[in-house]
VMD Tcl script that draws the C-alpha trace (Angstrom):
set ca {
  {0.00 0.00 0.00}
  {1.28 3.62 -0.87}
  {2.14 5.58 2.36}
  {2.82 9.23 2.33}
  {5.85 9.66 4.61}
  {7.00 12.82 6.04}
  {10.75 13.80 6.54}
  {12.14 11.42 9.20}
  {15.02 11.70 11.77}
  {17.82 9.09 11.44}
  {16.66 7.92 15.01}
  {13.81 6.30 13.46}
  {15.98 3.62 11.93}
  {16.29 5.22 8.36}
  {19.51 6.72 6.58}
  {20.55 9.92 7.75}
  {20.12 12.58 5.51}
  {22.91 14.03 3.90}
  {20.87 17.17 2.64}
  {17.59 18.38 4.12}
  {15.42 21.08 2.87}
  {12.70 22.69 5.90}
  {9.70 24.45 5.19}
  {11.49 26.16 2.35}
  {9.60 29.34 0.61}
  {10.62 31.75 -2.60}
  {8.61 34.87 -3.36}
  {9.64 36.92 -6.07}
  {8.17 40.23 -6.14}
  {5.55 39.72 -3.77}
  {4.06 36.40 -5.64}
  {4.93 33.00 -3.97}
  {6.11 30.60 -6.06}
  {7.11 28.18 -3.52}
  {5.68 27.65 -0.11}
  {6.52 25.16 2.80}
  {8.56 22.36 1.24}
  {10.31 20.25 2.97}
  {11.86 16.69 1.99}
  {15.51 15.23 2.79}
  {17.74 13.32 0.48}
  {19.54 10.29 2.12}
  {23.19 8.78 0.75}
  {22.38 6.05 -1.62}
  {18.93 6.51 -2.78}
  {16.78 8.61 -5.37}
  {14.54 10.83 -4.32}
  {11.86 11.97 -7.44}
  {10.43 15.36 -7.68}
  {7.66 15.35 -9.98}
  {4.91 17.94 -11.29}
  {3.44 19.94 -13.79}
  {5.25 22.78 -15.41}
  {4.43 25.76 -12.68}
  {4.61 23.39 -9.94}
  {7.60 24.51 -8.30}
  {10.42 22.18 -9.07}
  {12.91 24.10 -10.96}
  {12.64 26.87 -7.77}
  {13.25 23.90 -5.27}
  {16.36 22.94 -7.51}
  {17.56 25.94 -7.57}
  {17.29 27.03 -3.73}
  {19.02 23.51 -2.97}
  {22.12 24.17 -5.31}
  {22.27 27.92 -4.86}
  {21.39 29.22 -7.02}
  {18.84 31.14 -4.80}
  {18.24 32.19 -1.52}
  {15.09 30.84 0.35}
  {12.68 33.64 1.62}
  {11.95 31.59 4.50}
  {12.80 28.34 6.16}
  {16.28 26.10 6.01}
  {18.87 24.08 4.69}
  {20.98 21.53 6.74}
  {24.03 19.25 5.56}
  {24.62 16.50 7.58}
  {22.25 17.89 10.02}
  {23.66 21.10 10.77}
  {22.70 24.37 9.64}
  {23.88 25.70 5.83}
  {23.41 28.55 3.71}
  {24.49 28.92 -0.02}
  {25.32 32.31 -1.48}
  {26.41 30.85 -4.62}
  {26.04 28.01 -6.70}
  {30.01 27.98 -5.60}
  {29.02 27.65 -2.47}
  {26.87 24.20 -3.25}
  {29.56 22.94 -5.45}
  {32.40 23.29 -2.60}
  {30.00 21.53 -0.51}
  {29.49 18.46 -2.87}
  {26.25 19.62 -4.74}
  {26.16 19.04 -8.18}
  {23.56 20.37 -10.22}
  {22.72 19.12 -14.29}
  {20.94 21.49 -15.71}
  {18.02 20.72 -18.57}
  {19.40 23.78 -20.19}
  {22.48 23.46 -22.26}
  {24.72 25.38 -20.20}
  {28.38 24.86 -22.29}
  {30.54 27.21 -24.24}
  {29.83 26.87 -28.06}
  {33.31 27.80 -29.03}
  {35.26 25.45 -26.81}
  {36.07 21.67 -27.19}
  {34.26 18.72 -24.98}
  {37.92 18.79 -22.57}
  {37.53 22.85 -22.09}
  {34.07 22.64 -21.25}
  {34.19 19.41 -18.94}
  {37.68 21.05 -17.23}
  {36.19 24.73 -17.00}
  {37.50 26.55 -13.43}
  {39.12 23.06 -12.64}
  {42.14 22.84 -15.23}
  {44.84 20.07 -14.56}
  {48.43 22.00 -14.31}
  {51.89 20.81 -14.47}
  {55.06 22.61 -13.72}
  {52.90 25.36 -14.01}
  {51.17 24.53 -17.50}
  {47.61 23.09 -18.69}
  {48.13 19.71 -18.87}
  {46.42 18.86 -21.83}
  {47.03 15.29 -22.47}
  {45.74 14.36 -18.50}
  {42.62 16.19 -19.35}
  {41.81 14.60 -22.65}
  {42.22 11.51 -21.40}
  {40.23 11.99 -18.00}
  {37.45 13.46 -20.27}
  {37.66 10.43 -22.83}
  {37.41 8.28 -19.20}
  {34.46 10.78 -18.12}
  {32.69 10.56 -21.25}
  {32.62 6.50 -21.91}
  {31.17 5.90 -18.23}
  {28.00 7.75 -19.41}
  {28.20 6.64 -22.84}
  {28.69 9.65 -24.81}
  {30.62 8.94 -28.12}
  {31.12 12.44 -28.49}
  {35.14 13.12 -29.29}
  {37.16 15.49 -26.30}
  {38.48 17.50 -29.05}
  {34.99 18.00 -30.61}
  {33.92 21.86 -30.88}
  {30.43 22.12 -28.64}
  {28.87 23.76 -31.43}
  {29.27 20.89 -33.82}
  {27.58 18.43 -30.97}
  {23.76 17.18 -31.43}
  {21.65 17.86 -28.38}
  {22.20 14.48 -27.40}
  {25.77 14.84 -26.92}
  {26.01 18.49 -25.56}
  {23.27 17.07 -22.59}
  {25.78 14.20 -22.04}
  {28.61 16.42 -21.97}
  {27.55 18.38 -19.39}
  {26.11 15.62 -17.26}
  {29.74 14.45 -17.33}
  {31.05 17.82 -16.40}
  {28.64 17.99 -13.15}
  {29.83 14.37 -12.63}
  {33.88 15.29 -12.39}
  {35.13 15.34 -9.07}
  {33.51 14.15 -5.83}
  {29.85 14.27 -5.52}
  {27.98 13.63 -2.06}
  {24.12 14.67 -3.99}
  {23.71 15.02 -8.05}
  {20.53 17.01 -8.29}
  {19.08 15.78 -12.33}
  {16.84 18.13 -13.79}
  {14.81 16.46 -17.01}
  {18.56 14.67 -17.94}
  {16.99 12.69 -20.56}
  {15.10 15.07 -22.08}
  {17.31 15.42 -25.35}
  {17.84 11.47 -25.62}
  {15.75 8.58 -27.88}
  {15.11 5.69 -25.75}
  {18.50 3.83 -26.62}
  {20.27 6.57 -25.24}
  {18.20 6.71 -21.75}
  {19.20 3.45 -20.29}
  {23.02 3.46 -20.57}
  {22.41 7.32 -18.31}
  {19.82 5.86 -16.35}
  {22.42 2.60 -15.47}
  {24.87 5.33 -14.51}
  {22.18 6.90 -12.52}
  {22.03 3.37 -10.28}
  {25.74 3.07 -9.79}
  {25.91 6.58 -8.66}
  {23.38 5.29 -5.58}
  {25.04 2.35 -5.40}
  {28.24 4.27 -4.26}
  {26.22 5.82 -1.55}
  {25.82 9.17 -3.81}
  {22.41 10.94 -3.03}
  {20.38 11.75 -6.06}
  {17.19 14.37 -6.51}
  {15.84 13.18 -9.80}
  {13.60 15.41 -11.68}
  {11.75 14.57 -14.45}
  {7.90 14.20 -16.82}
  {8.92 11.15 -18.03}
  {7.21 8.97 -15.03}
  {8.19 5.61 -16.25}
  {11.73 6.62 -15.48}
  {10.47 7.94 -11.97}
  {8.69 4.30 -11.87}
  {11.92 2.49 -12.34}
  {14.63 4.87 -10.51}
  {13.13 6.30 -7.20}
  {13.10 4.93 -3.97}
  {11.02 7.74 -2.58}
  {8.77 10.44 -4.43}
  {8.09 14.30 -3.76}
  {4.62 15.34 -5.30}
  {4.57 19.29 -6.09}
  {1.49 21.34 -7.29}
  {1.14 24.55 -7.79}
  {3.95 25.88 -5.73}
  {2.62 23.26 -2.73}
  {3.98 19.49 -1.22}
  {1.53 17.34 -2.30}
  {3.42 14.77 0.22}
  {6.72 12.34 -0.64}
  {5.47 8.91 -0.92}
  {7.26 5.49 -0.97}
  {7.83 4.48 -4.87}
  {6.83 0.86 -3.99}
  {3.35 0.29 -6.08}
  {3.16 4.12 -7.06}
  {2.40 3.51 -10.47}
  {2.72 6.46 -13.27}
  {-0.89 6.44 -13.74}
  {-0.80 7.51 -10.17}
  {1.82 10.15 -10.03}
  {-0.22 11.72 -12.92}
  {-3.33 11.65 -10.87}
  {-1.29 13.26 -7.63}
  {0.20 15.64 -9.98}
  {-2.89 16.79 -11.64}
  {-5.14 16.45 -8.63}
  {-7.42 14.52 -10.33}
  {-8.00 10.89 -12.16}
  {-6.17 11.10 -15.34}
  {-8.16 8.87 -17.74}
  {-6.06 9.09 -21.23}
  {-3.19 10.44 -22.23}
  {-4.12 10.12 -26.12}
  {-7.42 11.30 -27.30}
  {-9.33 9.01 -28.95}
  {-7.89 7.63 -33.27}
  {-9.76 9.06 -35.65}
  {-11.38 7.06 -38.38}
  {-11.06 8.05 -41.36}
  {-9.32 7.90 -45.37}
  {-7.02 8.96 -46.47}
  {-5.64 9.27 -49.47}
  {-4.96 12.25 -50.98}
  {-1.32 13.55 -50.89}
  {-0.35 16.48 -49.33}
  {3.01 16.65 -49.22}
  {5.86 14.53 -51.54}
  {9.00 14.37 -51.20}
  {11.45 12.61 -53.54}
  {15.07 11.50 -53.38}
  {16.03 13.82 -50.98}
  {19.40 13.87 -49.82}
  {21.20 16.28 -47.06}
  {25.03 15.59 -47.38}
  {25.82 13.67 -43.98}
  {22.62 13.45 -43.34}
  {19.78 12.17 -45.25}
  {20.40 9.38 -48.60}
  {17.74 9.56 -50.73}
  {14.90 9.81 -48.76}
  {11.20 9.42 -50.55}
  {7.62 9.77 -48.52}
  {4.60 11.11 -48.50}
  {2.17 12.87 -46.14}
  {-1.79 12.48 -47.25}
  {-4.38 14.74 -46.29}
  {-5.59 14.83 -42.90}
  {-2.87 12.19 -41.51}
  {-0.52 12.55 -38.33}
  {2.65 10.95 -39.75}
  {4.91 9.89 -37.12}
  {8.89 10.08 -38.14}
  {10.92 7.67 -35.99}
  {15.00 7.17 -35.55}
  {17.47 7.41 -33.40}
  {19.23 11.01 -32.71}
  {21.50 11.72 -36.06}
  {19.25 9.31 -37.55}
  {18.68 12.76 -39.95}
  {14.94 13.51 -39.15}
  {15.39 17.02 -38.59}
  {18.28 17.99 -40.90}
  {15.92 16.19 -43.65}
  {12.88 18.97 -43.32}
  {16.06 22.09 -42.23}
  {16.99 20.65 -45.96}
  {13.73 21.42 -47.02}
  {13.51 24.57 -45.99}
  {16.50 25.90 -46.89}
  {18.66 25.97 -43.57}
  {20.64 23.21 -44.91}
  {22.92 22.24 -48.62}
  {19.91 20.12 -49.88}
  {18.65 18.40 -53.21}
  {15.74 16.51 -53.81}
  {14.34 15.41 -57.17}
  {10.96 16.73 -56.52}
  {8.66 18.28 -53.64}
  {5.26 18.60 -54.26}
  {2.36 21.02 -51.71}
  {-1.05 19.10 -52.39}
  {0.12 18.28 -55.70}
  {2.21 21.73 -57.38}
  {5.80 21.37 -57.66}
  {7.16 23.92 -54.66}
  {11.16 24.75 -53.59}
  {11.90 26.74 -50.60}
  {15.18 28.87 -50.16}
  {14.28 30.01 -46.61}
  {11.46 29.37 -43.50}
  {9.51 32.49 -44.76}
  {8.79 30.94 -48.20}
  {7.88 27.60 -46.90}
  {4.89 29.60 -44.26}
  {4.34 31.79 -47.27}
  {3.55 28.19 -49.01}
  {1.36 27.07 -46.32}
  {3.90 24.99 -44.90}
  {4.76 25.33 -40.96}
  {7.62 24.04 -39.10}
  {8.27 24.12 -35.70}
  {11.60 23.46 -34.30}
  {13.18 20.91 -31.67}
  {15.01 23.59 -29.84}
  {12.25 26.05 -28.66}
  {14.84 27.80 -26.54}
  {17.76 28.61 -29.00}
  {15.87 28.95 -32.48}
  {12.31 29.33 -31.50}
  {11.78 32.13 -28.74}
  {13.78 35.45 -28.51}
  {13.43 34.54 -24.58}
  {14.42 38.18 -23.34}
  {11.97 39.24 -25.51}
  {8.09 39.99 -24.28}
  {5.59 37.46 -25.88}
  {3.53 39.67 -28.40}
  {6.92 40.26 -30.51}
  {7.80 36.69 -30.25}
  {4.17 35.49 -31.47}
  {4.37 37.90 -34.55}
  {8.08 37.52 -35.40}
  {7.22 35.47 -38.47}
  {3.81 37.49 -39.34}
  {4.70 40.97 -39.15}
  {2.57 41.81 -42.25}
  {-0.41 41.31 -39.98}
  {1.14 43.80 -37.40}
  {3.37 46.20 -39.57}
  {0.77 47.83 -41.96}
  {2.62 51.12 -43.73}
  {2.05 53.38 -40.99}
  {3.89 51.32 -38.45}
  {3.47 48.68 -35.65}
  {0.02 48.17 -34.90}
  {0.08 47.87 -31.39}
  {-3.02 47.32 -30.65}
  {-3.85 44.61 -33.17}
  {-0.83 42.83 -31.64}
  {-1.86 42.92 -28.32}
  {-5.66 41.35 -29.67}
  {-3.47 38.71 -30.88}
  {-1.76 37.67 -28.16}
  {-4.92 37.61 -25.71}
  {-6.49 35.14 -28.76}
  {-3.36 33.19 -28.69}
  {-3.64 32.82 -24.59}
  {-6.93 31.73 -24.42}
  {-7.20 29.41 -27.37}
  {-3.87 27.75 -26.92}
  {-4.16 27.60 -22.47}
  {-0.99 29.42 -22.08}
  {-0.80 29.98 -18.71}
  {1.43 33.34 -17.19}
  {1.78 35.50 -14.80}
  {1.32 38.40 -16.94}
  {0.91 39.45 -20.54}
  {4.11 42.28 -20.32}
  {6.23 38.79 -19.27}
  {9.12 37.55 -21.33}
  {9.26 34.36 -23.17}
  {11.96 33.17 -20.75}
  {10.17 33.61 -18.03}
  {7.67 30.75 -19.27}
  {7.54 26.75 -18.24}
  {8.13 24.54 -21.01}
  {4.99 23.98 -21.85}
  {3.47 27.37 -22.48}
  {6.73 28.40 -24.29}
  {5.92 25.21 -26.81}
  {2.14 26.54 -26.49}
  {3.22 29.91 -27.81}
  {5.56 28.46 -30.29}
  {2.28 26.55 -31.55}
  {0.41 29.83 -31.70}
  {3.05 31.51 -33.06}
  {3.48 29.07 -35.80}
  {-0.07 28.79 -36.89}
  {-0.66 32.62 -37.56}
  {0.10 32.14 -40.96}
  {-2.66 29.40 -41.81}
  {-0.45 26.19 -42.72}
  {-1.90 23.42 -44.24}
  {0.68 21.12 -43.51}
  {3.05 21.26 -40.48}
  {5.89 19.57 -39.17}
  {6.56 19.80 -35.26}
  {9.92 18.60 -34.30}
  {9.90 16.75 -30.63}
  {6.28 18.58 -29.48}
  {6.49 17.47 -26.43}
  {10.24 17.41 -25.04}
  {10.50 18.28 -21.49}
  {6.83 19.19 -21.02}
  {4.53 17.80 -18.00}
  {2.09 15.36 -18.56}
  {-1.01 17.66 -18.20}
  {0.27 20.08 -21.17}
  {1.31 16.86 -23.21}
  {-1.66 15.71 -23.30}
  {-3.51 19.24 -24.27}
  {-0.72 19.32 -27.60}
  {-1.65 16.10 -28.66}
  {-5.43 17.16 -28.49}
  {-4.46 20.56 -30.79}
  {-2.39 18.21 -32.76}
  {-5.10 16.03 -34.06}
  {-7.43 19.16 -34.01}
  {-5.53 20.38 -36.88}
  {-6.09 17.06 -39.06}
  {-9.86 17.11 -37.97}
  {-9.19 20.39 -40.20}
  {-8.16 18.99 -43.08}
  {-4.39 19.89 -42.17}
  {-1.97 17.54 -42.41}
  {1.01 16.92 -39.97}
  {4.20 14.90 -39.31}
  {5.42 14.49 -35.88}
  {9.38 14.02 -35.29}
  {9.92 12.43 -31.83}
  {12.35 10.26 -29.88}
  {9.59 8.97 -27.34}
  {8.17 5.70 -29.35}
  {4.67 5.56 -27.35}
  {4.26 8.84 -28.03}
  {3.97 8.13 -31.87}
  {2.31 4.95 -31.12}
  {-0.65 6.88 -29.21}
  {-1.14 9.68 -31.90}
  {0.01 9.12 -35.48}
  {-2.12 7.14 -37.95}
  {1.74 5.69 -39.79}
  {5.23 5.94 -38.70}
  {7.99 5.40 -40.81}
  {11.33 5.07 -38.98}
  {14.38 6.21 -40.23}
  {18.21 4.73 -39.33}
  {21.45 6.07 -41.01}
  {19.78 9.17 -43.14}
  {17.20 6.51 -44.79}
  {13.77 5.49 -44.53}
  {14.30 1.98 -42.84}
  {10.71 1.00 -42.36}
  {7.07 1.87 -41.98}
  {4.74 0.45 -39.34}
  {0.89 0.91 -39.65}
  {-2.17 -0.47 -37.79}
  {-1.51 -3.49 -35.08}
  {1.86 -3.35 -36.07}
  {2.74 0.40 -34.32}
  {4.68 -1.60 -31.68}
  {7.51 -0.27 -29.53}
  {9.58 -3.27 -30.34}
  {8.92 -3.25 -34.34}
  {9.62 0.95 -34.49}
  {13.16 -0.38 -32.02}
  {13.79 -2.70 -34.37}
  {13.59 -0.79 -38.05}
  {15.40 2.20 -35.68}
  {18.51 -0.31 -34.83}
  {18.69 -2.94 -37.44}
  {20.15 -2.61 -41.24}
  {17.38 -5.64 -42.06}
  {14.03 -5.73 -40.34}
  {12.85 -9.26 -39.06}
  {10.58 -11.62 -41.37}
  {7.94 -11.30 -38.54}
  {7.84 -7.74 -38.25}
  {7.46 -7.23 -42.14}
  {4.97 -9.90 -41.84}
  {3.16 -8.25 -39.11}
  {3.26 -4.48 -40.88}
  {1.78 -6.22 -43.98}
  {-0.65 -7.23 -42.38}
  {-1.56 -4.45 -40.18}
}
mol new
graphics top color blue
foreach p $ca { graphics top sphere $p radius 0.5 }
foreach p [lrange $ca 0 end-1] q [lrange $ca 1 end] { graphics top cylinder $p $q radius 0.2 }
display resetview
């Protein structure tokens, strides 16, 4: 039976805590944002934190790694009293912190970035050999294939996550706070991170794991913290607290589906065709189509060459194709702008560095690619952009503080809401949306995948690129899974199994029984 358990002293026969938060508060500006948490985090075990966008976890986070200062209450360390002025301060005390946000220098190799403020010297000199090799040592225990002389800037999202979990990771760590770390990764790259993850407990290493994906919070915790709106919910024992649960605590309700009901329906009439594409050391002649009214689903591995295949398409990347046809007339896009002039909208992976202007307020970042409907000759119309945003807020939920905020200031899910609104001001009839749901609670996944198949219900016509297999599973009417820059496979009907997508995404030859199962799904 599931027991809610309150913060415990050691005398009771559990662990000691290493790190205790009590009664812990942040205002900011007069608005509380977090009130009255408490929870401790013992050596060798995980602690969850899990809620919706809003709920309060990244301020928790950030008060226990200091990178702020609680308004009220306090933080112990090995049960005596501590205060952080810095994130320095946390760090010195054994505190590690992986951020979701990719926090590395572009312009600097994997070694710099790992070795930043901690350089290995010798007679006086960088010792650049030790610190390749420590790095190369570093970067294998997590998995990452990623080279130490590597530029950051020419790193997927994959690797530049993995790189700076293994910068957090140098040195000696007594708690390893995880904010969203798998995020960026498909679901081969979760479980060599999550293994790490284990061993890290198994040395005795207290870890605050927080994350939306609950399956992970299913397998890692031994103990889970239930936010909601800025409020404990209680920490309850993981033993039998099944995801379908933690949604329901989360949510404060039953949560019945996750995926609204298939649609029924024919289809048959293209929409979109692509031919022979190719993206040099990317994509290898890539062919599909997209019919009218269909969710697509476009499976693969990360550098499988799903997204460099459609920035090919639109011009962001040295592309050739033998023909692309929009609902049937031949169409070639130099840039993003003639592509939405087209009717054809694309909405990017990285919401944070190509999608939002995040020091910028939100009515310049919804217009940003329709300013004819705000810039008539005489100037800005201020006015008519303002009656656009409050449309966008109510019919897309996006939930804020207050209109005048900046995009940054947003959760994840209302920035992807307002890259959705922002994205269908120009009226496309076919859309891509590049990981929709990537580090986004479970409450705001499941209102995109309503507006997602709202759109087809329209007569639009979408393809969904994502690394989380059930999520394609649940929505799109067809995947087709790509491996090495080609088309590998397409799964339809009772075929749409994790195991079958796994296996086109991994294997140069499909097995006879999933071919023989697609054909006849």
């Amino acid at each position: 039976m599931m027991t809610a358990l309150a913060p415990s002293p050691a005398t009771d026969g559990t662990v000691a805590p290493v790190l205790r938060a009590a009664r812990l508060c942040k205002e900011f500006g007069g608005v509380t944002v977090l009130s009255d948490a408490s929870l401790d985090i013992r050596p060798g075990e995980i602690h969850a934190v899990i809620g919706e966008n809003g709920a309060g976890k990244s301020t928790l986070m950030r008060l226990l790694s200091g990178y702020l200062r609680p308004s009220e209450g306090e933080l112990r360390m090995d049960g005596a009293p501590i205060a952080f002025h810095a994130p320095s301060d946390a760090q010195a005390a054994g505190i590690a912190l992986v951020h979701q946000e990719i926090l590395l220098a572009e312009a600097l190799t994997v070694t710099e970035n790992i070795f930043i403020g901690r350089e290995i010297t010798r007679f006086g000199r960088l010792d650049e050999r030790a610190m390749r090799e420590a790095a190369a040592a570093q970067l294998a225990e997590i998995g990452c294939k990623a080279s130490p002389r590597a530029l950051v800037r020419d790193l997927s999202l994959a690797n530049r996550q993995l790189v700076q979990i293994a910068k957090a990771l140098l040195g000696t760590r007594r708690v390893v706070i995880f904010d969203e770390p798998t995020a960026v990764l498909t679901h081969d790259e979760v479980d060599p991170l999550l293994d790490i993850i284990l061993k890290l407990k198994q040395r005795g290493v207290a870890i605050l794991y927080i994350s939306h994906r609950l399956d992970e919070v299913e397998r890692l915790a031994d103990r889970v913290t239930v936010l909601r709106d800025g409020r404990m919910v209680g920490t309850y024992d993981a033993e039998g607290l099944t995801p379908r649960r933690m949604a329901s605590l989360m949510v404060g309700r039953e949560f019945s589906s996750l995926y609204p009901p298939r649609l029924e329906r024919e289809l048959t009439e293209p929409a979109l065709e692509i031919e022979h594409a190719h993206v040099p050391g990317f994509v290898k002649d890539v062919s599909l189509t997209l019919r009218k009214g269909e969710i697509l689903g476009l499976a693969g591995m990360i550098g499988a060459g799903r997204t460099e295949l459609f920035e090919g398409l639109l011009g962001l990347r040295a592309a050739s194709f033998g023909a692309v046809r929009l609902h049937g007339k031949p169409v070639h896009f130099a840039s993003p702008a003639q592509a939405s002039a087209a009717g054809f909208g694309y909405l990017t992976e990285d919401r944070k560095g190509k999608g939002l202007l995040l020091d910028e307020r939100l009515a310049p970042n919804l217009t940003l690619a329709a300013l004819d409907k705000v810039h008539p000759f005489a100037g800005l119309d201020v006015a008519g952009e303002a009656q656009l945003l409050d449309r966008a807020v109510a019919s897309y939920d996006i939930r804020l503080r207050s209109l005048d905020a900046k995009a940054g200031q947003l959760s994840g899910g209302n920035q992807q809401k307002l890259l959705l609104a922002k994205m269908m001001l120009n009226d496309p009839s076919v859309i891509v949306i590049d990981e929709p749901t990537r580090g986004i609670d479970i409450a705001n996944k499941s209102q995109i995948y309503v507006f997602i198949q709202s759109l087809v219900r329209e007569g639009r016509s979408c393809i969904v690129i994502s690394s989380e297999m059930q999520e394609l599973i649940g929505l799109c009417d067809r995947i087709l899974v790509m491996r090495s820059g080609r088309i590998n496979g397409e799964v339809t009907g009772d075929a749409m199994s994790e195991s079958n997508v796994a296996l086109y995404a991994t294997s140069s030859v499909a097995s006879e029984e999933a071919s023989r199962e697609n054909a006849h799904g």
